[in-house]
N, C-alpha and C positions, 0 to 999 in steps of 0.2 A: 248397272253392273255390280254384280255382288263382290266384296271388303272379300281379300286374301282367296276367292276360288270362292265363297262360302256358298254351301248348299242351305237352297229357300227352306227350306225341311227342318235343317240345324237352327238356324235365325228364331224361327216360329216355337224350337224348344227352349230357347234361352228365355225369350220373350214370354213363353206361359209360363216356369219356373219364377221369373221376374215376378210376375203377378201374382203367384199361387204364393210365394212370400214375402213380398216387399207392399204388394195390392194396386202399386202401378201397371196400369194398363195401357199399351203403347198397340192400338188397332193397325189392319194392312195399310193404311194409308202413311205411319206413322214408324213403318218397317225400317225406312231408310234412315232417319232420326236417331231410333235407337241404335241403329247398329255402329252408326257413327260416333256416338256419347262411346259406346265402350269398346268402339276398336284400339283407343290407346290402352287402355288394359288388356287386351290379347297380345298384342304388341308386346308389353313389357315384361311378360308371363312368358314371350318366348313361342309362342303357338304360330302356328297358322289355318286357324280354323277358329269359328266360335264354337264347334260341335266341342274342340277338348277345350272350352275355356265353360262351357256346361256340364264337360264330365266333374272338371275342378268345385263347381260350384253346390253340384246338386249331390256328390260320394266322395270328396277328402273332407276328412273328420277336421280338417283345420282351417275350412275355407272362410271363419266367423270373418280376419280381418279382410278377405278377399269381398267379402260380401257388403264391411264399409266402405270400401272402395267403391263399386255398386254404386251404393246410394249418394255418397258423394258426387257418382257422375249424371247419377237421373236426377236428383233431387231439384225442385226449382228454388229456388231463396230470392227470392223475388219479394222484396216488404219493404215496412220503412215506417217509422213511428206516424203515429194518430192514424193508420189507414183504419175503413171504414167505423170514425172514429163516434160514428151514434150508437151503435153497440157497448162503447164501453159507457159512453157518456150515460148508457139506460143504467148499464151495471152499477152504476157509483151514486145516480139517482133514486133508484128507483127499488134493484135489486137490492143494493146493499141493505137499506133501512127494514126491507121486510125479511130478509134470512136472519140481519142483525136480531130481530124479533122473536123470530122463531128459533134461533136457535140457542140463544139463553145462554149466554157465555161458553156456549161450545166452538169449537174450530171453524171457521170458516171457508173451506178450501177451494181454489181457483185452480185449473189445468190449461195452460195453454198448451194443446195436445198436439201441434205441429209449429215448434217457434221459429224454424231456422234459426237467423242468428242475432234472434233477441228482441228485436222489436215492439210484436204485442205486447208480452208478459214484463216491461218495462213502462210500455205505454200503459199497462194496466195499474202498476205500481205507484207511478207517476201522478194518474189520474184521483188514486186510492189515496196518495198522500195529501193534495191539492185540497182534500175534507177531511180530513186529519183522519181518516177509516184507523190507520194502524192505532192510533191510541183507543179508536171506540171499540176496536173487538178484535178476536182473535184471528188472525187475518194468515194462513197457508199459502203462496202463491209459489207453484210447480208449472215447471216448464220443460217440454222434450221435441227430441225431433231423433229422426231415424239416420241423419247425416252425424257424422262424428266431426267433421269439418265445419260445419256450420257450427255446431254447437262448443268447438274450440273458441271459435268469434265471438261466441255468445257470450264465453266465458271473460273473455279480454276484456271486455265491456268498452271496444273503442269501435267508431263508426266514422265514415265519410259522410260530406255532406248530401250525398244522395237520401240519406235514410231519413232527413227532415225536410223533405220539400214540405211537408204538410203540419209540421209542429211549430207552434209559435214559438216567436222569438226567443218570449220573456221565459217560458219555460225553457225552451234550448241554454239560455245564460243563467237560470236559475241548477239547471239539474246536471249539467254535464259544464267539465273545465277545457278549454283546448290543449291538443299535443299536438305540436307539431302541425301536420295536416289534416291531421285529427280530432274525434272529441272522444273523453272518455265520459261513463255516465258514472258517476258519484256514487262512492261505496257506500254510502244511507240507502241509496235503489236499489241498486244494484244485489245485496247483501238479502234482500225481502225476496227474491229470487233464486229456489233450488233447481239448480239446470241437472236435467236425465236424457239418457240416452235410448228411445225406445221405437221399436217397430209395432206399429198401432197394426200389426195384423197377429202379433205374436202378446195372444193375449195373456201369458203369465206374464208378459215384461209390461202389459198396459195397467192393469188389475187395481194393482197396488196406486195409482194414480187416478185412477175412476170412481174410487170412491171421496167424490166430493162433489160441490153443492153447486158449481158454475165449472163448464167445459167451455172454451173457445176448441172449435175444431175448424177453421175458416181456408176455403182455397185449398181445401186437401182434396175433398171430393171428385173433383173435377177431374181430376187425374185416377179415380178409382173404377174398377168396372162395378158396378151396379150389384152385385154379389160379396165384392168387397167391402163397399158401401153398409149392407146390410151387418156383417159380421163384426163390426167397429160399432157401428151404431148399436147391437143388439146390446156386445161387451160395455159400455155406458149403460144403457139401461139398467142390465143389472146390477151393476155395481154404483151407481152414483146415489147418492146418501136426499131423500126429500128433506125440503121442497129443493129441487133442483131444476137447472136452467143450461141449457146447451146452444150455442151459438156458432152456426154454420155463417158461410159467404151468401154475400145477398143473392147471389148466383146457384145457388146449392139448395134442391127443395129434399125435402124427407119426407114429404107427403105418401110418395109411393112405395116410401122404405118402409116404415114401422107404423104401429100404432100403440107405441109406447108413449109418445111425445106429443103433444098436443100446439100447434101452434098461435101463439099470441102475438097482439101487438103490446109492444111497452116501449113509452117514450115516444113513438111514432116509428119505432122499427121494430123486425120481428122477431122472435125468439122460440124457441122449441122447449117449451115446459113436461117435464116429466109427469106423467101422469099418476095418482093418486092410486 
């Protein structure tokens, strides 16, 4: 039964709109999902219809904050420190010693290109500190995500213990102090991390972040249609500064995306190498 009367018609414009700018793809099977995430904002907007909560989105000149509301409601944040933690463990191994080389006391710049609220681009920091990286070289690490809610969290820099099922102890009592129910992560980390607020489909807002030498883009994909996929990925290409390294979910192939990227094994996991 279709949310408020809604005609199937209206649903399928929001839902292409949805994609054509946020690049979340929610297929017919998935119809009813979406409609559900953003019937509390028709609701509160006062409509009864998602056809006017599409006119709102796609012709008022002032729908920007309508539109974080959106993404706060699709978005997944679903993470949690060390997750798929041989990625970083290659980066800090492996990558670091050889960009450290080549790039001769220049910047080093790190993107975790969808953080939610905080995780990677801590875990990466973490990991960077643990071999003292920040004293051997110039060390960038930029973090975004397209949720403005998330990336409030991110900013707090406090977590439940959900977010360490997978991080040792010794680090959990070494890097974060407890509050309350809480732990916050240590403003020494915390501080090595510039949080942005960016929609990876809106590539003047991505640009300025793409140029640099290692991308995490991990568990976005999945949620992209294949077209959107390509236009992220191309925006990296162009922009990311050699020898550079981009690292998708173990689940995410780019084989059939590009042929910008080359992929490697390093460490015994894989990575997408920018090609020469």
């Amino acid at each position: 039964m279709d949310t408020f009367g809604l005609q199937r018609g209206a649903e399928i414009l929001l839902r292409d709109l949805v994609h054509e700018r946020a690049g979340l793809y929610f297929d017919d099977g998935k119809l009813q999902a979406f409609s559900d995430k953003l019937a509390p904002l028709v609701i509160e907007r006062g409509f009864d219809s998602f056809l006017d909560y599409y006119y709102l989105l796609k012709f008022d000149t002032e729908s920007a904050t309508e539109w974080d509301r959106v993404s706060n409601a699709l978005s997944v944040q679903e993470t949690y420190f060390w997750r798929e933690f041989d990625q970083i463990e290659a980066l800090a191994r492996s990558v670091m010693p050889f960009l450290a080389a080549e790039r001769k006391g220049q910047p080093i710049r790190i993107w975790s290109a969808a953080c939610a609220t905080g995780e990677e681009p801590l875990s990466i920091a973490m990991r960077l500190n643990e071999d003292g990286w920040f004293e051997r070289a110039r060390i960038e690490i930029a973090a975004s995500d397209m949720s403005g809610l998330a990336l409030e969290r991110a900013r707090a820099g406090t977590y439940r213990d959900r977010s360490f099922r997978a991080l040792p102890t010794h680090l959990k009592e070494k890097y974060f102090e407890a509050e309350g129910k809480e732990w916050r992560i240590k403003k020494t980390i915390h501080e090595k991390v510039a949080w942005h607020k960016v929609n990876l489909l809106a590539v003047s807002e991505a640009q300025h972040l793409a140029v640099a030498s290692v991308i995490f883009c991990r568990n976005v994909f999945i949620y992209f249609s294949a077209d959107s996929i390509k236009k992220v990925v191309d925006s990296f290409a162009e922009k990311m500064v050699l020898p550079a390294f981009l690292f998708t979910g173990t689940s995410e192939s780019l084989l059939r995306v590009t042929d910008d990227f080359e992929l490697e094994e390093i460490d015994g996991c894989f990575v997408y190498v920018k090609r020469r």
